[in-house]
C-alpha positions in Angstrom: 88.7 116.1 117.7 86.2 114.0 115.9 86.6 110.8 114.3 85.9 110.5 110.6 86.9 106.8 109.2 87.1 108.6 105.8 89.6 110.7 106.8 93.1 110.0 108.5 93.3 111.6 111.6 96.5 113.1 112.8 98.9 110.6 114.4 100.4 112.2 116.7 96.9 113.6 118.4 95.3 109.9 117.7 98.0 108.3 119.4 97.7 110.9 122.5 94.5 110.3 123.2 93.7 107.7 125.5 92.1 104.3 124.5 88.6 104.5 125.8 88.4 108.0 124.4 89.4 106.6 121.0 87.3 104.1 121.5 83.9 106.6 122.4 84.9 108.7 119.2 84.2 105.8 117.0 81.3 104.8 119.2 80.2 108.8 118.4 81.1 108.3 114.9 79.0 105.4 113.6 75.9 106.5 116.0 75.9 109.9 114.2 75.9 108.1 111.2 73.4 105.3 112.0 75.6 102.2 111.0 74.1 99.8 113.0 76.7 96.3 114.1 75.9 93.1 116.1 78.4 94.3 118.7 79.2 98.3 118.6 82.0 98.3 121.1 84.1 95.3 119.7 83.4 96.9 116.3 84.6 100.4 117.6 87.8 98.5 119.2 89.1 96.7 116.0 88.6 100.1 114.3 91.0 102.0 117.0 93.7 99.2 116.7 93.4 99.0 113.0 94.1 103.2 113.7 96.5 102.7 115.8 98.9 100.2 113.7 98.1 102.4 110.7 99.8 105.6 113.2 103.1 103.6 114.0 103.6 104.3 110.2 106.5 101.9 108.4 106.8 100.0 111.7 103.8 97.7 110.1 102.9 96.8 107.1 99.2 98.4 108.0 99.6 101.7 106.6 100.8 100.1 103.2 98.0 97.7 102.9 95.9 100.8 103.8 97.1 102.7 100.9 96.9 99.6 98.4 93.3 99.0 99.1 92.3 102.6 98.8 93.9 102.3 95.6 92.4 99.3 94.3 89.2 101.4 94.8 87.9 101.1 98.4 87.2 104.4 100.6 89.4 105.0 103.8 86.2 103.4 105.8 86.4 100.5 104.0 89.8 100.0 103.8 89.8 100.0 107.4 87.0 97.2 107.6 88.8 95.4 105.7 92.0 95.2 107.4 89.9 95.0 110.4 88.5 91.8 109.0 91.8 90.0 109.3 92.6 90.8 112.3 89.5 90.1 114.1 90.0 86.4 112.0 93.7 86.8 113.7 92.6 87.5 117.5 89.9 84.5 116.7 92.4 82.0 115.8 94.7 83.2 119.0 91.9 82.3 121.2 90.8 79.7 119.9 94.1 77.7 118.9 97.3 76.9 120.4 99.4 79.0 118.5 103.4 78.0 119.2 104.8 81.3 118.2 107.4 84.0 119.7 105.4 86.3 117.7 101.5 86.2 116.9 101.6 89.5 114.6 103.5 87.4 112.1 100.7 85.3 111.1 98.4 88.6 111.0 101.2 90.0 108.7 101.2 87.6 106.8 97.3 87.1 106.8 97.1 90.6 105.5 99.7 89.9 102.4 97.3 88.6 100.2 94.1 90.8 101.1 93.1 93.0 98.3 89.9 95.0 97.5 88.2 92.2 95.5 89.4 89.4 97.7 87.5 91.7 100.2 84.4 92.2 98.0 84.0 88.9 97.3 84.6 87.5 100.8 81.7 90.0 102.4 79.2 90.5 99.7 77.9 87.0 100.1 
């Protein structure tokens, strides 16, 4: 199996696999394709847990937000930033702040209510 951002791969492989292989595919991926990032691993990371919540289906709003991006215009790879954006903001803020909660994923939940394509545009092509 080879990872392809583009394309969705099949949840019930994806979630099989384990972690650090996920992990080396999207290494594999974005070296084949020469995307260069400050930090490759913690870049390949947020990109398997974005995955990974997008494969537990309607148990998070992931998928959703997944869909309504690509509609609104951006490619699966993009979409996948984009979500990845917010939660890297959301482990951030968990490590850098106190955060009195039962349950952190609320505030990434509701962090990724308002995202949309252009919000996403906008924010990162400054």
């Amino acid at each position: 199996m080879k990872y392809d951002p583009n394309y969705a791969p099949d949840k019930p492989k994806w979630m099989e696999l384990p972690e650090l292989e996920r992990i080396d595919m999207v290494l594999d991926y974005h070296r084949r394709k020469h995307i260069q990032v400050p930090n490759e691993t913690l870049h390949a990371a947020i990109h398997v847990t974005v995955e990974n919540q997008i494969a537990l289906g309607n148990e998070l709003p992931v998928e959703a937000k997944l869909n309504q991006l690509m509609g609104e215009g951006l490619d699966r790879h993009d979409a996948v930033h984009a979500i990845g954006s917010i939660l890297a903001e959301h482990i951030y803020d968990m490590l850098s702040q106190d955060l009195e909660t039962d349950d952190p994923n609320v505030a990434y939940f509701e962090a990724l209510e308002p995202l949309t394509a252009k919000s996403w545009i906008e924010k990162y092509s400054e």
